[in-house]
MIKOL-703959 format. One record per residue: y, z, x of N, C-alpha, C, CB in turn; residue number from 1; residue in one letter. Coordinates in Angstrom, 3 decimals, padded with zeros to 6 digits. Each point is the difference from the previous one (the first is absolute). Glycine has a CB too. Example, Ala and Ser with C-alpha at 12.3 -4.5 7.8 and 13.67 -1.06 7.14 Angstrom:
! MIKOL-703959
+----------+----------+----------+----------+----------+----------+----------+----------+----------+----------+----------+----------+-----+---+
!      n.v !      n.w !      n.u !     ca.v !     ca.w !     ca.u !      c.v !      c.w !      c.u !     cb.v !     cb.w !     cb.u !   k ! r !
+----------+----------+----------+----------+----------+----------+----------+----------+----------+----------+----------+----------+-----+---+
! -005.690 !  007.800 !  013.190 !  001.190 !  000.000 ! -000.890 !  001.200 !  000.000 !  000.900 ! -001.173 !  001.246 ! -001.892 !   1 ! A !
!  002.223 ! -001.966 !  001.542 !  001.190 !  000.060 !  000.820 !  001.090 !  000.730 ! -000.770 ! -000.628 ! -002.145 !  001.184 !   2 ! S !
+----------+----------+----------+----------+----------+----------+----------+----------+----------+----------+----------+----------+-----+---+
END
This chain:
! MIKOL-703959
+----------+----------+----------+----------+----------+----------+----------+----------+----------+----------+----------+----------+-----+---+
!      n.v !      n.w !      n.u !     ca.v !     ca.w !     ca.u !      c.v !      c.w !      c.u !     cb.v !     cb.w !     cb.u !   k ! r !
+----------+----------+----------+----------+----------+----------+----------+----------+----------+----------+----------+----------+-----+---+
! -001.165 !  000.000 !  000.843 !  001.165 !  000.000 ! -000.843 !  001.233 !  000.000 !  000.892 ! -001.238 !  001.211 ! -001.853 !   1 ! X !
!  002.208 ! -002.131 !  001.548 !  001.152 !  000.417 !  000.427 !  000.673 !  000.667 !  000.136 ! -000.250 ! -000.866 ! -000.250 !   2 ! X !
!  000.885 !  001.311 !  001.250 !  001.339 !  001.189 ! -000.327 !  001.235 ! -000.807 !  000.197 ! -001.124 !  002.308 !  000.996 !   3 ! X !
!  001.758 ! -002.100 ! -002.123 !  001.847 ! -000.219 ! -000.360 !  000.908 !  000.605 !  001.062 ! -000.341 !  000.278 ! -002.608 !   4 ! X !
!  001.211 ! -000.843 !  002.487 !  001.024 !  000.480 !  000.993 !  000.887 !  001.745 ! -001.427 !  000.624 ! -003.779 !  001.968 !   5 ! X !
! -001.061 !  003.469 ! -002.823 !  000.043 !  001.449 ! -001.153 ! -000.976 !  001.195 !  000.588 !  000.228 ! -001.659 ! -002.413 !   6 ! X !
! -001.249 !  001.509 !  002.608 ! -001.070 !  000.819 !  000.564 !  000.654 !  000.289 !  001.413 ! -002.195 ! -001.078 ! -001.366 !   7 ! X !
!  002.453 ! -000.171 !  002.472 !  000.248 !  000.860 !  001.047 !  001.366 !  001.018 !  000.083 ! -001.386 ! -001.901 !  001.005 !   8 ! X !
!  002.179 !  000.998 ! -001.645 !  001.290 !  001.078 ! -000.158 ! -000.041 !  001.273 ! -000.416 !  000.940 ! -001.665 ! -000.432 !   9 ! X !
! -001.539 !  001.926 ! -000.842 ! -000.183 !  001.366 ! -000.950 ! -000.741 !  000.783 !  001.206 ! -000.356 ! -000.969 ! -002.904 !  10 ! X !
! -000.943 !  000.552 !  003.720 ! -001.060 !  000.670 !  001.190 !  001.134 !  000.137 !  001.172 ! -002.712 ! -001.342 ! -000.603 !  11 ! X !
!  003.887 !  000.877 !  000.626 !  001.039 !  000.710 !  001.041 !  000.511 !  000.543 ! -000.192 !  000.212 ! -000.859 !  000.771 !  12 ! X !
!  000.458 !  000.869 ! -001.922 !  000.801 !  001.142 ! -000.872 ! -000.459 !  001.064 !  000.415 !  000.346 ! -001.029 ! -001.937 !  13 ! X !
! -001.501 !  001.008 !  001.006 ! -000.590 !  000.883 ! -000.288 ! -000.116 !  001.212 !  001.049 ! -000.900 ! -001.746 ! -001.423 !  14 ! X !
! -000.191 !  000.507 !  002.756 ! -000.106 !  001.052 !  001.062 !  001.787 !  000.500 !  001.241 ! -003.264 ! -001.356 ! -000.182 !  15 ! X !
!  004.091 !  000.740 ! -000.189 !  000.885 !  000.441 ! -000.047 !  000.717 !  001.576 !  000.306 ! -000.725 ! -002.000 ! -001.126 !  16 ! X !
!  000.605 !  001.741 ! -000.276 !  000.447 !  001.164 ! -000.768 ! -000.839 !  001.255 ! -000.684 !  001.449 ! -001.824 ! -000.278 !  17 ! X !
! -002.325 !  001.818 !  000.929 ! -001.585 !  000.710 ! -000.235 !  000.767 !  001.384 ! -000.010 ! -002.266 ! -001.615 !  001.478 !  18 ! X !
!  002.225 !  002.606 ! -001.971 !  000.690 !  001.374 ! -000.124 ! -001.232 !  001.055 ! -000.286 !  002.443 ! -001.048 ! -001.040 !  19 ! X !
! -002.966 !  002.238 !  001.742 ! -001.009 !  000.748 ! -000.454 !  000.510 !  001.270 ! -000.995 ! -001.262 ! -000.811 !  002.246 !  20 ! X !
!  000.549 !  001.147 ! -002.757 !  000.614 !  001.082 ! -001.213 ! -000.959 !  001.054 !  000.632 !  000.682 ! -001.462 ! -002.645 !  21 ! X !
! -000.209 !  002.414 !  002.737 ! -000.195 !  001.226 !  000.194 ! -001.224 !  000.792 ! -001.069 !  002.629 ! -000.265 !  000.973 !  22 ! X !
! -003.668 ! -000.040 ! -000.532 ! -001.169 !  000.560 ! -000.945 ! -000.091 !  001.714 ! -000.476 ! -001.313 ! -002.050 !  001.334 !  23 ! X !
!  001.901 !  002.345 ! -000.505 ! -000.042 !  002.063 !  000.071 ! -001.636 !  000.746 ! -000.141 !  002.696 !  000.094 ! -001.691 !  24 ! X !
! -003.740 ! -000.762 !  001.904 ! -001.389 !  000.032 ! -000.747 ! -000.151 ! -000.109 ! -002.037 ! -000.472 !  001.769 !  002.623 !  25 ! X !
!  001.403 ! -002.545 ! -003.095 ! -000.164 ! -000.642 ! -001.247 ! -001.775 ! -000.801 !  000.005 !  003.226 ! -000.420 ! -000.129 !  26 ! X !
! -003.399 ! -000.198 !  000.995 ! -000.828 ! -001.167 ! -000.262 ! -001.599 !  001.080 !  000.343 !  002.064 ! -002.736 !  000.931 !  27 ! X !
! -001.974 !  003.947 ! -000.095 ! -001.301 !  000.832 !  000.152 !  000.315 !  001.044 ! -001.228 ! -000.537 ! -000.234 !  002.922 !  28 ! X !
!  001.557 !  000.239 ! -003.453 ! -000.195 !  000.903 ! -001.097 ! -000.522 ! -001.050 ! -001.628 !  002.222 !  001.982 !  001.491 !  29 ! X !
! -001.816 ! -002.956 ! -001.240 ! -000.782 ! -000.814 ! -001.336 ! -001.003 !  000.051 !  000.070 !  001.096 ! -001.354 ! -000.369 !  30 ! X !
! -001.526 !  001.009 !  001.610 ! -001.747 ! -000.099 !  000.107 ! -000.426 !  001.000 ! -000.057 ! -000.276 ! -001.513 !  001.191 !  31 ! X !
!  000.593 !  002.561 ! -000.855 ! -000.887 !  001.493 !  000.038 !  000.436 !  000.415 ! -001.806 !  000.403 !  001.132 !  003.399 !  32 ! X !
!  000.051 ! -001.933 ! -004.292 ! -000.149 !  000.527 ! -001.363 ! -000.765 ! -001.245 ! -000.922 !  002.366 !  001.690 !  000.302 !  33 ! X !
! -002.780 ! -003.027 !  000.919 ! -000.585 ! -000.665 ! -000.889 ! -001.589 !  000.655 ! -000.244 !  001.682 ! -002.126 !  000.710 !  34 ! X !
! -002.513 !  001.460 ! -002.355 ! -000.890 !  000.365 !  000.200 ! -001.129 ! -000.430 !  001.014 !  000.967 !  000.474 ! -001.911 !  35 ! X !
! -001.728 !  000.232 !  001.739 ! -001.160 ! -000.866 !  001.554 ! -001.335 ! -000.261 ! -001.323 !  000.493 !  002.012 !  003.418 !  36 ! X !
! -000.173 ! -003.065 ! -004.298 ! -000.936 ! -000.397 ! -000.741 ! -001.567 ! -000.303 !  000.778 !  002.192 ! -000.861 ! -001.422 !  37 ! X !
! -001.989 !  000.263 !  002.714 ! -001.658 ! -000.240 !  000.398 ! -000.372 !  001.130 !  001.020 !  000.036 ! -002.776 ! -000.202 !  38 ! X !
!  000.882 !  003.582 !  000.162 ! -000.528 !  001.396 !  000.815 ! -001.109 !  000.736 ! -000.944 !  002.527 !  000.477 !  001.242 !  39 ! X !
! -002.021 ! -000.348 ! -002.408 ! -000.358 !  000.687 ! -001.440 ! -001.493 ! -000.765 ! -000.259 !  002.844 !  000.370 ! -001.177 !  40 ! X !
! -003.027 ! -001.735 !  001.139 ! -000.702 ! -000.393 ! -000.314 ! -001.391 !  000.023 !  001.029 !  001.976 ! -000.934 ! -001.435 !  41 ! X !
! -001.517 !  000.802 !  002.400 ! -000.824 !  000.190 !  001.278 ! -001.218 !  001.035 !  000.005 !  002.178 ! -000.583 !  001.081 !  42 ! X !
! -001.226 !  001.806 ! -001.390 ! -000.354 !  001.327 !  000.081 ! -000.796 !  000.489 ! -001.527 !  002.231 !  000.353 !  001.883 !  43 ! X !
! -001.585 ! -001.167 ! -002.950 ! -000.902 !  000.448 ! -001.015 ! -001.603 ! -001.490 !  000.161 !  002.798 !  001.518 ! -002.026 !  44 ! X !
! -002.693 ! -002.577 !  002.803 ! -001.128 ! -000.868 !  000.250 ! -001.078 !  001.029 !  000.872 !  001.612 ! -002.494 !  000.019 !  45 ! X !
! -000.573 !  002.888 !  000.891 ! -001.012 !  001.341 !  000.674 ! -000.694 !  000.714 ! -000.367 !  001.063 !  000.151 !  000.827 !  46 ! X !
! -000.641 !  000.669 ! -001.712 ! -000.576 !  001.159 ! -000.912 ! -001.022 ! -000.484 ! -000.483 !  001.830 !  001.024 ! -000.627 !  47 ! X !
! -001.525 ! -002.146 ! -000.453 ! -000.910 ! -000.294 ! -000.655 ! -001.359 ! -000.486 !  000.766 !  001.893 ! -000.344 ! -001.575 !  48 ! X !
! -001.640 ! -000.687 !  002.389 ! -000.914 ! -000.125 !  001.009 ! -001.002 !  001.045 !  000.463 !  001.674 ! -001.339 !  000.489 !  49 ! X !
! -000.974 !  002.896 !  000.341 ! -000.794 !  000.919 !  000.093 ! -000.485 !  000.707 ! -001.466 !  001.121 !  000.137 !  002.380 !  50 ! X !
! -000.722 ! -000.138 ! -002.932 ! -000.897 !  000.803 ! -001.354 ! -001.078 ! -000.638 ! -000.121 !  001.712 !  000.651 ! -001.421 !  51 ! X !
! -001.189 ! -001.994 !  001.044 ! -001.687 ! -000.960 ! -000.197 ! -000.971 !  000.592 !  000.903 !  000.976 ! -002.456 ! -000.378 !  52 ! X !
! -000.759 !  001.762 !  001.825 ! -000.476 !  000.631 !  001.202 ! -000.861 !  001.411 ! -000.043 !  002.059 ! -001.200 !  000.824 !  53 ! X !
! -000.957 !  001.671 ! -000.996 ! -000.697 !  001.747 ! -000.195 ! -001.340 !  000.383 ! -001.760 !  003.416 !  000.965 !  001.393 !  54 ! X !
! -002.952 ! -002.030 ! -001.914 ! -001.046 ! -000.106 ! -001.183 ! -000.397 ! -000.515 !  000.046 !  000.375 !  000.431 ! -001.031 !  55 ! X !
! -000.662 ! -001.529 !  001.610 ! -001.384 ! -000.594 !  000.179 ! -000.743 !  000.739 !  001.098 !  000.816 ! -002.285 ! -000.737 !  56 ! X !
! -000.525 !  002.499 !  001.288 ! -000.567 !  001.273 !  001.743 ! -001.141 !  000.690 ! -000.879 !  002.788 !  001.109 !  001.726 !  57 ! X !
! -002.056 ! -000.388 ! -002.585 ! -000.509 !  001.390 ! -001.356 ! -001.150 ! -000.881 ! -000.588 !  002.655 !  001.413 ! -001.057 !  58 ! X !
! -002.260 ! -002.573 !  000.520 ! -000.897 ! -000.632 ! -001.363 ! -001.034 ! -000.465 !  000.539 !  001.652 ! -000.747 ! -001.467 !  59 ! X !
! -001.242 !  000.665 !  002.973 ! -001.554 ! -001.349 !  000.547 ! -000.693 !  001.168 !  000.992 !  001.338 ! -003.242 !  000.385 !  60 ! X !
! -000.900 !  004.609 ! -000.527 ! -000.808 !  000.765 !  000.745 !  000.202 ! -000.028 !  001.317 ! -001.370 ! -000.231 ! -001.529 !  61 ! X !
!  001.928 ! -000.173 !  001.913 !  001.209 !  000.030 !  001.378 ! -000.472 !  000.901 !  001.287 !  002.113 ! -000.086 ! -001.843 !  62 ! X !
! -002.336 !  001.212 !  001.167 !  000.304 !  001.348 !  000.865 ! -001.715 !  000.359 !  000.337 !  002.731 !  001.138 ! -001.439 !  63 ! X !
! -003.292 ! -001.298 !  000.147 ! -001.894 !  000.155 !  000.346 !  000.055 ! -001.384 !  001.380 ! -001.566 !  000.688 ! -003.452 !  64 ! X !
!  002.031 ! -001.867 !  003.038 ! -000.650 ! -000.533 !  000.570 !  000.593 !  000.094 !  002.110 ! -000.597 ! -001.444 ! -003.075 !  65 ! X !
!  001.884 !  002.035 !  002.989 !  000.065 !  000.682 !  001.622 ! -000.706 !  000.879 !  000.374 !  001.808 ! -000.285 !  000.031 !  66 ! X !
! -001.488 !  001.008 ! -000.582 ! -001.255 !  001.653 ! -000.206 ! -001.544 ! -000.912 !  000.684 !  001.116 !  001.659 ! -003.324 !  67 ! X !
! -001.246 ! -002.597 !  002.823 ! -001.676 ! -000.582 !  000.227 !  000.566 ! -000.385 !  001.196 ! -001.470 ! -000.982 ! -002.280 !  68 ! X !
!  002.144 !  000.114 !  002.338 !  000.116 ! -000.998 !  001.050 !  000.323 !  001.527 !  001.280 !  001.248 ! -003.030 ! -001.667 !  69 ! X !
! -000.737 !  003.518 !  001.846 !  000.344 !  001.242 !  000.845 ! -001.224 !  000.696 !  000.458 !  002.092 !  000.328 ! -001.252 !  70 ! X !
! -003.120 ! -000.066 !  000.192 ! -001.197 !  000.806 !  000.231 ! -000.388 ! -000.936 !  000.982 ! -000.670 !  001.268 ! -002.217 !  71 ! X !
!  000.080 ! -002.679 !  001.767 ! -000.291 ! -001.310 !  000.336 !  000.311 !  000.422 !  001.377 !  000.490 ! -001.689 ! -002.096 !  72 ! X !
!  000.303 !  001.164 !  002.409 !  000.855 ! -000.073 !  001.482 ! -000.471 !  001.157 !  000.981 !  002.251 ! -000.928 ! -001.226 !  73 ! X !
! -002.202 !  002.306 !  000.484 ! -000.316 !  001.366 !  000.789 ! -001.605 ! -000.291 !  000.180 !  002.016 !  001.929 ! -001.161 !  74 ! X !
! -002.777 ! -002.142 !  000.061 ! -001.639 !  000.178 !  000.639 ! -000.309 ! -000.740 !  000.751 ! -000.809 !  000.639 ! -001.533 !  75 ! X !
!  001.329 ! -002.354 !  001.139 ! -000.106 ! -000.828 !  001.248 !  000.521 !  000.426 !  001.678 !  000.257 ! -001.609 ! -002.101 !  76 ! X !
!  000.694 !  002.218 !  002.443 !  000.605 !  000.605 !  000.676 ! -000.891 !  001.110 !  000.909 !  001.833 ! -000.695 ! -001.722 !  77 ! X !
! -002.282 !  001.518 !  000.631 ! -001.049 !  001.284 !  000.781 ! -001.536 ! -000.509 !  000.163 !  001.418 !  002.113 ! -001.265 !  78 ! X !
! -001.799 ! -003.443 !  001.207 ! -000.987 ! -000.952 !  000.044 ! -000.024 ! -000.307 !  000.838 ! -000.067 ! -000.550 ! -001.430 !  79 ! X !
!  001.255 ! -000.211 !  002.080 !  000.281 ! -000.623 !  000.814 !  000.114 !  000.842 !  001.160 !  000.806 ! -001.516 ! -001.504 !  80 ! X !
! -000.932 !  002.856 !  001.827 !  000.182 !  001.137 !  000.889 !  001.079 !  000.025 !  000.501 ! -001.878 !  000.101 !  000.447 !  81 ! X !
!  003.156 !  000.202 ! -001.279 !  001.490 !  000.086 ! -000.030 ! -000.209 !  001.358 ! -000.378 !  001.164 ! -002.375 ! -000.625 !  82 ! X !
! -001.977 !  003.370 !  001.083 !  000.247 !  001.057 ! -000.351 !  000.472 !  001.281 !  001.082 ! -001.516 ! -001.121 ! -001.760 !  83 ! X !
!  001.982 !  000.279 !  002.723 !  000.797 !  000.755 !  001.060 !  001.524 ! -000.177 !  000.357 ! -002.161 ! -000.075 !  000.805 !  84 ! X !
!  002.497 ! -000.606 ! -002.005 !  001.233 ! -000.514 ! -000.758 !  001.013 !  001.379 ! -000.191 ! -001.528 ! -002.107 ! -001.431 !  85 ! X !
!  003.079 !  002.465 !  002.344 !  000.600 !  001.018 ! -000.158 !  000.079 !  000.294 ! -001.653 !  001.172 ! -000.445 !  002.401 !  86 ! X !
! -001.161 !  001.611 ! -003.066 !  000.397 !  000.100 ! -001.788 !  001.310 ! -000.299 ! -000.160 ! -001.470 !  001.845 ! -000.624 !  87 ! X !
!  002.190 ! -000.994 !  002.067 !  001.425 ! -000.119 !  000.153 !  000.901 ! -000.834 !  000.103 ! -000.646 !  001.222 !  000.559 !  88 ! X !
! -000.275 ! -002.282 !  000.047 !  000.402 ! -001.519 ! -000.287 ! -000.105 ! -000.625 ! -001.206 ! -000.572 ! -000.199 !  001.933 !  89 ! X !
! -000.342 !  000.526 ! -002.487 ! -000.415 ! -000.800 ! -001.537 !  000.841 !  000.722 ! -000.693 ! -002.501 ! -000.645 ! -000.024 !  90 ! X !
!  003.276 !  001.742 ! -000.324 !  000.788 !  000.513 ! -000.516 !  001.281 ! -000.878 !  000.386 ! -001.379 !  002.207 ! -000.101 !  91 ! X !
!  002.359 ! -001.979 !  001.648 !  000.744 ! -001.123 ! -000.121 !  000.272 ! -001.134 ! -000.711 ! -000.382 !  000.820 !  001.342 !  92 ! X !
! -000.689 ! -001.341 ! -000.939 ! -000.286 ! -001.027 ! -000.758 !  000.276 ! -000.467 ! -001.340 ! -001.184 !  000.479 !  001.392 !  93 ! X !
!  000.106 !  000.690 ! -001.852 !  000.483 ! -000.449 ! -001.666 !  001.441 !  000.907 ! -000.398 ! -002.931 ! -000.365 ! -000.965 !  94 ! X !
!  003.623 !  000.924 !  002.023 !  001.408 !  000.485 ! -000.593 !  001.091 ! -001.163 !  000.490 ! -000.618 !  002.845 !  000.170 !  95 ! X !
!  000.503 ! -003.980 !  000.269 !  000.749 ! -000.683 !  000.727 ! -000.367 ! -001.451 ! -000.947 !  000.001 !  001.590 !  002.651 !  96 ! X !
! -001.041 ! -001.169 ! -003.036 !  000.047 ! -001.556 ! -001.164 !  000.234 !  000.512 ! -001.837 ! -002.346 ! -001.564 !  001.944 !  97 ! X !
!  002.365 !  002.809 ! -002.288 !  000.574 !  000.644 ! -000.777 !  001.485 ! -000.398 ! -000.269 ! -001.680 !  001.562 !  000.663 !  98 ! X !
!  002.069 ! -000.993 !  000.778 !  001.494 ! -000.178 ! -000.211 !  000.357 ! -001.329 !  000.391 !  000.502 !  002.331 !  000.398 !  99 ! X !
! -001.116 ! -003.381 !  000.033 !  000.234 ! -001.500 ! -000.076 !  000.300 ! -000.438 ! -001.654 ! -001.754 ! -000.389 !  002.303 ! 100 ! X !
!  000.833 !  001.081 ! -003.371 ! -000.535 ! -000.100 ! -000.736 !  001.362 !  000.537 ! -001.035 ! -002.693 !  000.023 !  001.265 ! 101 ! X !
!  002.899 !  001.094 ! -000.805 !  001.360 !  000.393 ! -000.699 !  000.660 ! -000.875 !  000.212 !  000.063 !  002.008 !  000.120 ! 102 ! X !
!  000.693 ! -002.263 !  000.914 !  001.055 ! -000.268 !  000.803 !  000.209 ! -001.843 ! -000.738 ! -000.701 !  002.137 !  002.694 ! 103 ! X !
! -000.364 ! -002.952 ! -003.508 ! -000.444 ! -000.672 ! -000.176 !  000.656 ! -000.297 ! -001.586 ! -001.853 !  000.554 !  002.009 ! 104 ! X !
!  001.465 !  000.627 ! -002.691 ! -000.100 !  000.164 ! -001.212 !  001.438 !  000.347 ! -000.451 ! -002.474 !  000.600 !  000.165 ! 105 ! X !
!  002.965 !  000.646 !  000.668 !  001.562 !  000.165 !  000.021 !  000.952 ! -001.748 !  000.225 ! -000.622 !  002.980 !  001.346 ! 106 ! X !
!  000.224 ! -003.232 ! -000.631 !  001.383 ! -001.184 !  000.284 ! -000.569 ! -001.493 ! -001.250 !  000.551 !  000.713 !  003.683 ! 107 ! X !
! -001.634 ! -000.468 ! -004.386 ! -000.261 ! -000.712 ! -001.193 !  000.744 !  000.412 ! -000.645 ! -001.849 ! -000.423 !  000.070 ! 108 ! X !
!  002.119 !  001.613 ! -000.678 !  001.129 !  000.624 ! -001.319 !  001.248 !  000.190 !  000.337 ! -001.549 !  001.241 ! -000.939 ! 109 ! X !
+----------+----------+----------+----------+----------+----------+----------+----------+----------+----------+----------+----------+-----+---+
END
């Protein structure tokens, strides 16, 4: 497309005479009162998400079936002659994937 000798003139003017206005924080105070419509939505997609989550866990038996899988793991384990295995370590252990586990669940909500 062409540009007019109207276009270039008004684009000299313009930059010209360019003048800044003094914001005072006007433009961070609008925004900090607009709403945050997809913040809201985000966070209630979240929720809902974990509830399901957390009810289906419940409905499909969730918790029997770690409980198994855990036993599972331990007899295979003392089978396998892992039984000179620190406790103190296996405690770590499962306190360090616990709180993975929190730490997990917190920054979901």
């Amino acid at each position: 497309m062409m540009e007019t000798t109207d276009d270039k003139l008004l684009r000299e003017f313009f930059s010209d005479h360019r003048k800044e206005i003094a914001d005072n924080g006007f433009s961070r105070r609008v925004m900090q009162h607009l709403p945050d419509r997809y913040y809201r939505i985000s966070q209630l997609w979240s929720l809902f998400c974990f509830t399901l989550a957390i009810g289906l866990f419940f409905y499909l038996d969730g918790l029997q079936l770690v409980l198994a899988t855990l036993r599972e793991a331990l007899a295979h384990m003392l089978e396998s002659g892992a039984t000179e295995m620190d406790p103190k370590s296996m405690i770590m252990v499962v306190i360090v994937l616990l709180y993975f586990g929190y730490r997990k669940v917190c920054s979901l909500v």
